[in-house]
C-alpha positions in Angstrom: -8.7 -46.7 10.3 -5.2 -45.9 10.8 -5.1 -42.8 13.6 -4.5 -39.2 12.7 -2.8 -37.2 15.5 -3.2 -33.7 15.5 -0.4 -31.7 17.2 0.6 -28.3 17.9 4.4 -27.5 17.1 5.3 -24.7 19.6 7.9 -22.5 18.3 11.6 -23.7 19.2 12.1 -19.8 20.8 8.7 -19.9 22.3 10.6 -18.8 25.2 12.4 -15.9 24.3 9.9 -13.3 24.1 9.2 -10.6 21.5 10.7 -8.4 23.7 14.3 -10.0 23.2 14.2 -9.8 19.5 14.4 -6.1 17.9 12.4 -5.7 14.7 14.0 -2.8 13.1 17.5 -4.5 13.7 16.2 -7.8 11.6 14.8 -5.3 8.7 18.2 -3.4 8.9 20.0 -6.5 8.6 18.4 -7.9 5.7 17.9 -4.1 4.1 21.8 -4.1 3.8 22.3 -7.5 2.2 23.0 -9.5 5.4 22.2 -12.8 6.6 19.7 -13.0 9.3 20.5 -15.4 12.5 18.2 -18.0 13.1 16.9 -17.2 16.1 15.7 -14.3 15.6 14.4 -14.8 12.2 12.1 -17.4 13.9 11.1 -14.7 16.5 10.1 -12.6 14.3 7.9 -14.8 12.2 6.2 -16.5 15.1 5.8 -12.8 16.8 4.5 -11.8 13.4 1.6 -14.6 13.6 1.3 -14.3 17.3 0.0 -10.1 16.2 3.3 -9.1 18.5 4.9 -7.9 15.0 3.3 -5.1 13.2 1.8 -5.9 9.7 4.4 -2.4 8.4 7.0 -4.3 10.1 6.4 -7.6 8.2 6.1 -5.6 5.0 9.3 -3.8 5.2 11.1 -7.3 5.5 9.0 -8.6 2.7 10.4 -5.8 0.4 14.1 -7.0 1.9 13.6 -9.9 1.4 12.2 -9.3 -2.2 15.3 -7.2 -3.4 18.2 -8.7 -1.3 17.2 -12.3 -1.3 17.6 -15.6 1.2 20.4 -18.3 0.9 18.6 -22.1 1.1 19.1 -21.9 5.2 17.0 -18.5 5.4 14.7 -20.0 3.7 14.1 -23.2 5.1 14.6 -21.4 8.6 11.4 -19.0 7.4 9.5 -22.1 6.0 9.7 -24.4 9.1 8.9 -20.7 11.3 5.8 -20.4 9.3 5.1 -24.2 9.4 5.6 -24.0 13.8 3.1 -21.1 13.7 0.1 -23.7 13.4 -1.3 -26.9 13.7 0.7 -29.8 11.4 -0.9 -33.6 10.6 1.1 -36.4 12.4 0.1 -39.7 10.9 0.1 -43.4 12.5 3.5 -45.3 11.2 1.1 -47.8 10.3 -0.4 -46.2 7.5 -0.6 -45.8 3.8 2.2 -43.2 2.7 1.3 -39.9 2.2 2.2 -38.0 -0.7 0.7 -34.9 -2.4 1.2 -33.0 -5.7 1.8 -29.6 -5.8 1.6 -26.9 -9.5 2.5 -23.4 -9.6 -0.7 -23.5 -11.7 -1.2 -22.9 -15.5 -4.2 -22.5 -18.1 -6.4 -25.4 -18.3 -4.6 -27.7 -15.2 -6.6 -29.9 -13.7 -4.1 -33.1 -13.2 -4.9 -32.9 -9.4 -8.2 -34.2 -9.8 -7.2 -37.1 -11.9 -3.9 -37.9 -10.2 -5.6 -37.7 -6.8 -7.8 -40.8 -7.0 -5.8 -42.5 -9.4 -2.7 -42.4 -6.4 -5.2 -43.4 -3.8 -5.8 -46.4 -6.2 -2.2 -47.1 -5.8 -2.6 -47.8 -1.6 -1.1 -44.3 -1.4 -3.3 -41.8 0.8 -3.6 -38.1 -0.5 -4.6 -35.4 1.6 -4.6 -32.8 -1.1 -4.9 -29.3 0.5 -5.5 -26.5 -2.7 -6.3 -23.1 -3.3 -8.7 -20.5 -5.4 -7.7 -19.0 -8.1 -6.5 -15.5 -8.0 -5.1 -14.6 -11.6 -5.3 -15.8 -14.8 -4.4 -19.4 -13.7 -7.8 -20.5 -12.2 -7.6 -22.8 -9.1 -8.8 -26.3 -8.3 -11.0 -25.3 -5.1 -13.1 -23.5 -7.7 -13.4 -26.2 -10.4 -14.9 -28.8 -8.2 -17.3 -26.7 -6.7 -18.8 -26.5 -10.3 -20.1 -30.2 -8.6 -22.9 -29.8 -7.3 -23.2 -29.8 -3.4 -19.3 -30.5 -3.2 -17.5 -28.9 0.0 -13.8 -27.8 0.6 -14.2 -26.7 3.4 -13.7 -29.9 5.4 -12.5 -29.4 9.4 -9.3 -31.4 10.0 -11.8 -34.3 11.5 -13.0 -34.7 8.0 -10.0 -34.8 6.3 -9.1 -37.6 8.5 -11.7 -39.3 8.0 -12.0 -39.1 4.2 -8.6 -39.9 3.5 -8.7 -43.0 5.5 -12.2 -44.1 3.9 -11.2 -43.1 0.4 -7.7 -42.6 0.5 -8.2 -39.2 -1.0 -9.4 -35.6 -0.4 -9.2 -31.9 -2.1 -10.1 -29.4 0.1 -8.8 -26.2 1.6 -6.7 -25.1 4.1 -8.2 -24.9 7.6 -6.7 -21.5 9.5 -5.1 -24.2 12.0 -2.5 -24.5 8.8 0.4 -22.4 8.4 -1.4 -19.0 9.6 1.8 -17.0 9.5 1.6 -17.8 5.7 -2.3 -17.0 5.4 -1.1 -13.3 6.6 2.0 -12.6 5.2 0.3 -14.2 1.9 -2.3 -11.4 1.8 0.2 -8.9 3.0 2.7 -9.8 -0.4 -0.3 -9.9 -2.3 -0.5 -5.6 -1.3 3.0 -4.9 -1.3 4.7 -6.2 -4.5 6.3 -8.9 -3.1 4.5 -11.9 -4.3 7.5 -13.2 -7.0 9.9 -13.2 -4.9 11.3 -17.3 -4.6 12.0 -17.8 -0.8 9.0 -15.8 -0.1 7.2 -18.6 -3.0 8.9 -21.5 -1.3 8.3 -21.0 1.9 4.6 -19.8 1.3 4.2 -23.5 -0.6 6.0 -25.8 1.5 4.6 -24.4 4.9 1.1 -25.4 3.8 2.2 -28.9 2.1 4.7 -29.7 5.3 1.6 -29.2 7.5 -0.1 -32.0 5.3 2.6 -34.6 7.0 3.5 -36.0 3.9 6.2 -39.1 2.7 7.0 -37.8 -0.3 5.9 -34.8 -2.3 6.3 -34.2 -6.5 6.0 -30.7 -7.8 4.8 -29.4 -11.0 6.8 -26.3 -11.8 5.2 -24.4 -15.0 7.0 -22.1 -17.3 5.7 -20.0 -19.9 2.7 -17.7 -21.4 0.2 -19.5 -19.5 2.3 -19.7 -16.3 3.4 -17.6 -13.0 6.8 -18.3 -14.3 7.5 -16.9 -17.5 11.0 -18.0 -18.0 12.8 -21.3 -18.1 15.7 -20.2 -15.8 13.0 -18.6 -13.6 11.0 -22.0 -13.0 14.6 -23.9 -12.5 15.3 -21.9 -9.4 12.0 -22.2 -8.2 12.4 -25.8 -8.6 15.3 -26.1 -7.1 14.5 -23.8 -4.2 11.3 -26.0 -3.1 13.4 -29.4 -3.7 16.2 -28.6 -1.5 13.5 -27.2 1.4 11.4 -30.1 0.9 13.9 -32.4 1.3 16.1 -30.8 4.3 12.5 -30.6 5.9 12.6 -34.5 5.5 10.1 -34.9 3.1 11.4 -36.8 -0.5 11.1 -33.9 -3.0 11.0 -34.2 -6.0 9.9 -31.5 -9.0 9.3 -31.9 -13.2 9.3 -28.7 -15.0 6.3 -28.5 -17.6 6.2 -26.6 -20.5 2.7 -23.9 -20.4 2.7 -22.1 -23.4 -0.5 -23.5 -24.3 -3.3 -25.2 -22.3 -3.1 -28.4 -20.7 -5.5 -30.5 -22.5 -8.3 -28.5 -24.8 -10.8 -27.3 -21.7 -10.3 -24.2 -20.0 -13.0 -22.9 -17.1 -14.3 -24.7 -14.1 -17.4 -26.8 -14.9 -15.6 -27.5 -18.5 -12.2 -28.6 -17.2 -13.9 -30.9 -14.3 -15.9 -32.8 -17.5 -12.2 -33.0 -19.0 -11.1 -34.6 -16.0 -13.9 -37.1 -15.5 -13.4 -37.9 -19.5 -9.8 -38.6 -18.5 -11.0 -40.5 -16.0 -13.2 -42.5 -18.0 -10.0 -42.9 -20.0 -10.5 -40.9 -23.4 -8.9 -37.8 -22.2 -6.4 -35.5 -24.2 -3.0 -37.0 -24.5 -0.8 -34.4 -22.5 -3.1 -34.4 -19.7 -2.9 -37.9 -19.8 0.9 -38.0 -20.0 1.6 -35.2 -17.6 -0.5 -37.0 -14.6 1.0 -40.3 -15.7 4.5 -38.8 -15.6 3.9 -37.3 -12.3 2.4 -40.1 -10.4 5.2 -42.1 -11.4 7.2 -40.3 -9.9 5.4 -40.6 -6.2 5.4 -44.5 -6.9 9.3 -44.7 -7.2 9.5 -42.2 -3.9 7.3 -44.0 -2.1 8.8 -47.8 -3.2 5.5 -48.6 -4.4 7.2 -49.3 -7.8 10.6 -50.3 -8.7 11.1 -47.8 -11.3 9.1 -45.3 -13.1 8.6 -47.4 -16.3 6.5 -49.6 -14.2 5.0 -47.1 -12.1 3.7 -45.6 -15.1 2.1 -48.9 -16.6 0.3 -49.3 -13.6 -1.2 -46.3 -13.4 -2.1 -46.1 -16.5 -4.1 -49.7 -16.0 -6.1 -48.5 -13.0 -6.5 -45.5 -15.4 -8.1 -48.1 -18.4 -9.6 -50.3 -15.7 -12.1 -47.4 -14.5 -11.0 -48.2 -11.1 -9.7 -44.0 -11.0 -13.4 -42.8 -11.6 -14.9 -45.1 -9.0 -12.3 -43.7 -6.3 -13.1 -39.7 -7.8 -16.4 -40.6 -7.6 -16.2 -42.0 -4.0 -14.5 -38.8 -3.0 -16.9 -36.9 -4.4 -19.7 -38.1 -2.5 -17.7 -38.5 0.9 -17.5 -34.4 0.1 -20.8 -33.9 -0.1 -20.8 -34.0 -4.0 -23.1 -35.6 -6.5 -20.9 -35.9 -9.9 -24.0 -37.1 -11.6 -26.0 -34.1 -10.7 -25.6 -31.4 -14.3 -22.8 -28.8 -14.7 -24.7 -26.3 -16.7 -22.2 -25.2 -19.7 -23.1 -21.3 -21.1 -23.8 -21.0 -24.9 -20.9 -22.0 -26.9 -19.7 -19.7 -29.8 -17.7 -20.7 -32.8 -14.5 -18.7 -33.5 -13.0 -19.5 -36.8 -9.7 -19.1 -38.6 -9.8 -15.4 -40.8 -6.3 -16.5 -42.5 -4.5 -20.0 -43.5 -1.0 -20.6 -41.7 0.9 -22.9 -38.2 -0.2 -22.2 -35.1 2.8 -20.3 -34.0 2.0 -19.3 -30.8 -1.0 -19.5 -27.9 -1.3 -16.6 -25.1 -2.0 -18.6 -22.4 -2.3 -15.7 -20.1 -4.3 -14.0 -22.6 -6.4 -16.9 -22.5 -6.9 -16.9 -18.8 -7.5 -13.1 -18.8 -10.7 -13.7 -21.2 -12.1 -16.3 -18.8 -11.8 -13.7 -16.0 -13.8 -11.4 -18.1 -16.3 -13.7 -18.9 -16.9 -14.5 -14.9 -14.8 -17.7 -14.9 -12.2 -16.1 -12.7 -11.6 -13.5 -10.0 -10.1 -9.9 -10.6 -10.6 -9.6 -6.4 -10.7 -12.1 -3.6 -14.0 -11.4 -3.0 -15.5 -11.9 -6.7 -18.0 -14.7 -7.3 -17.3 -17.3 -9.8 -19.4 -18.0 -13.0 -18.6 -22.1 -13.2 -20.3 -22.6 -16.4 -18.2 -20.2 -18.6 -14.4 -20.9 -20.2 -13.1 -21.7 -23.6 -12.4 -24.9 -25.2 -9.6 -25.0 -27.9 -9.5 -26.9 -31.4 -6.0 -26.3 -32.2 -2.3 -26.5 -30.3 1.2 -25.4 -31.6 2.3 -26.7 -34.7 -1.5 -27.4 -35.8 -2.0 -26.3 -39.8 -5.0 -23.7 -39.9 -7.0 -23.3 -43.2 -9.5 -20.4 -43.6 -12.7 -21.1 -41.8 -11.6 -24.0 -39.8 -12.2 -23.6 -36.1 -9.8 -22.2 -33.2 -11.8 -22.3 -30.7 -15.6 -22.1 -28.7 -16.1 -20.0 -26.0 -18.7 -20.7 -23.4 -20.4 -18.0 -22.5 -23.7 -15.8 -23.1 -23.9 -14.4 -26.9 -23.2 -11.0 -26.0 -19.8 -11.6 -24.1 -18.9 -13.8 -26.5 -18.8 -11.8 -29.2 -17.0 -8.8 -27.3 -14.3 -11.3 -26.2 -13.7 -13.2 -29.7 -11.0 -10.8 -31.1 -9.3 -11.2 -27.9 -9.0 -15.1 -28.8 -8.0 -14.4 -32.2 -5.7 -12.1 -31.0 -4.2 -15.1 -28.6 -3.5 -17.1 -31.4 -0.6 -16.4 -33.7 -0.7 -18.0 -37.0 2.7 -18.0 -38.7 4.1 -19.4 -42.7 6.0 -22.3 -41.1 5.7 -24.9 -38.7 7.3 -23.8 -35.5 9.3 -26.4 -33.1 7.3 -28.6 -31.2 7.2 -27.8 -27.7 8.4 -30.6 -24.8 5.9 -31.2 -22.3 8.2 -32.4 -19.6 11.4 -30.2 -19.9 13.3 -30.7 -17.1 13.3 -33.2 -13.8 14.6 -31.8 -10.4 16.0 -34.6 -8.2 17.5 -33.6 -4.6 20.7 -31.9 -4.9 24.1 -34.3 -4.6 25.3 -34.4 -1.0 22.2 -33.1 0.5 20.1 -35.6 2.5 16.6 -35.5 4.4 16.5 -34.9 7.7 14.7 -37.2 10.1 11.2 -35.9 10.1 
């Protein structure tokens, strides 16, 4: 087993002392449209995490920050300050390469869990670190603890070894990771400054730096169904987290995905993990299929594991066919304390049907989400416990014909909440005269910008 070294990054002003670095000052600076110094910037963030910085004082530069903005050297400056706050993974040159995937998250995504093991398949190693769900989104930590006995809550010990026996592993984020990000995180989440971009970026690629990853592919989501509502929105995301990624030395690379429906048919935790094992298995729906493919092409070519995507592609797709994906899921699984075998219990499933004939014009993806939520599938609060065995599955997608009767959708859930949340679904799904444009899954790739290369890591 190839070692893992685990080493603490001091800060590179360690030295200077809160004392030397004014607060108000930095807020004043970036209040009036300046740019803040480097230095200092740094201070503050590492005073911040060290509790030498006042939580009022870190909001009141989040709300700068939020309506004045960072250039691309703020932000990577705040991104490696947040990164240098805690512990990051340093990983024996004679190793696999690592790589990871990263989505803004969307209605019905589960590619991690397919992509994962079907990488580690590859000789790639992928220590996946994810998060809950908060929003309408859902979140991978919460779909595979629909399994029975699974953990993500692995020490950094365990990631270590997992990923080196498996070459795989979903879990968590320790508090040695990125902890200036765990509290500024909760303190955007209170202070309406959670859409803010560099605040986004840096929030992302502290935690995914800390992995101590070769290359890194990121699936940026645009529309009804996703924190991005906007095409041009998700493009500066995307190119926000490519050029941090990559001046960071990590190959960066980003697709953005269309999400104005679900990805795949399943939506809710047990439901989507038995989409993802089906996938798995190798009869899963086709845009799941093609988004993961697409995706862990793209690590192959970073990585030189595959000359060029078109090849990348057709061998993933044969350890797909083969079954040899399922056996490494299913090794993971276990190594987590899983049993995939055991049963995911599904609630009741209700029939909603078509009142009206017409195209399925449109699909509320958020609305979707929200109903989940209500049914138990999701968290209003941090704090809320999760109902795995509720969620909807959908019969239809864009461009589908609808006759009267036929059906939209089942939702999972007990009779009673299922019939308070069915006008809700019908409601989500816009029937128009005509057939409306089919949507691209894959709209856009982002590629490091001209001129601008990584760093030495």
């Amino acid at each position: 087993m190839a070692p893992l070294v685990v080493r603490e990054i001091p800060s590179a002003v360690a030295n200077l002392g809160v004392s030397q670095v004014n607060p108000a000052l930095i807020i004043a600076r970036k209040r009036d449209g300046g740019r803040l110094p480097d230095v200092e910037f740094t201070e503050f963030v590492s005073g911040y995490a060290r509790g030498e910085i006042a939580d009022y004082q870190m909001a009141a530069l989040a709300m700068a920050i939020y309506l004045r903005g960072l250039d691309a050297g703020e932000t990577a400056t705040l991104t490696r300050a947040m990164l240098e706050s805690g512990t990051t993974l340093r990983w024996s040159a004679s190793g696999p390469p690592r790589v990871d995937k990263h989505s803004t998250g969307g209605i019905g995504d589960k590619v991690s869990l397919v992509l994962a093991p079907l990488l580690a398949c590859c000789g790639l190693w992928v220590p996946m670190i994810s998060g809950r769900g908060l929003g309408p989104t859902g979140g991978t930590l919460d779909k595979l603890e629909s399994i029975p006995g699974f953990r993500t809550d692995l020490s950094l010990p365990e990631i270590q070894r997992i990923t080196a026996d498996v070459g795989c592993v979903i879990t968590g984020a320790t508090s040695d990771l990125a902890p200036a990000d765990r509290k500024l995180y909760a303190l955007r989440d209170v202070t309406a400054t959670v859409s803010s971009i560099p605040l986004i970026t840096a929030s992302i690629m502290s935690k995914k730096l800390a992995e101590g990853l070769t290359a890194l592919v990121l699936d940026i989501k645009y529309g009804s169904g996703a924190f991005m509502k906007s095409l041009d929105d998700a493009r500066q995301l995307a190119r926000s987290l490519v050029d941090v990624g990559t001046e960071m030395g990590v190959d960066t690379r980003a697709l953005i995905t269309d999400m104005n429906q679900p990805l795949g048919r399943m939506v809710g935790n047990a439901l989507e993990v038995d989409e993802a094992v089906a996938t798995l298995e190798g009869h899963g729906p086709e845009d799941l299929v093609v988004l993961t493919l697409e995706l862990g092409s793209e690590l192959l070519e970073q990585t030189g594991r595959a000359a060029d995507r078109a090849l990348a592609t057709q061998r993933l797709r044969e350890k797909l066919v083969s079954g040899e994906a399922l056996d490494r899921f299913r090794a993971m699984v276990s190594a987590q304390g899983g049993d995939l075998d055991a049963p995911r219990r599904r609630a009741d499933r209700t029939e909603i049907r078509a009142r009206a004939p017409g195209y399925v014009a449109s699909i509320n993806g958020q609305q979707l989400g929200q109903i989940v939520i209500e049914l138990g599938g999701g968290r209003k609060q941090t704090t809320d416990s999760i109902d795995h065995s509720v969620g909807l599955e959908m019969a239809v997608r864009i461009g589908d014909r609808v006759e009267v009767d036929q059906p939209l959708a089942w939702l999972y859930a007990p009779p009673a909440a299922a019939r308070a949340a069915a006008p809700q679904l019908e409601a989500a799904i816009g029937l128009g005269p005509q057939p409306p444009p089919t949507p691209r899954l894959i709209v856009e790739r982002i590629a490091p910008s001209a001129g601008r290369a990584p760093e030495e890591p």
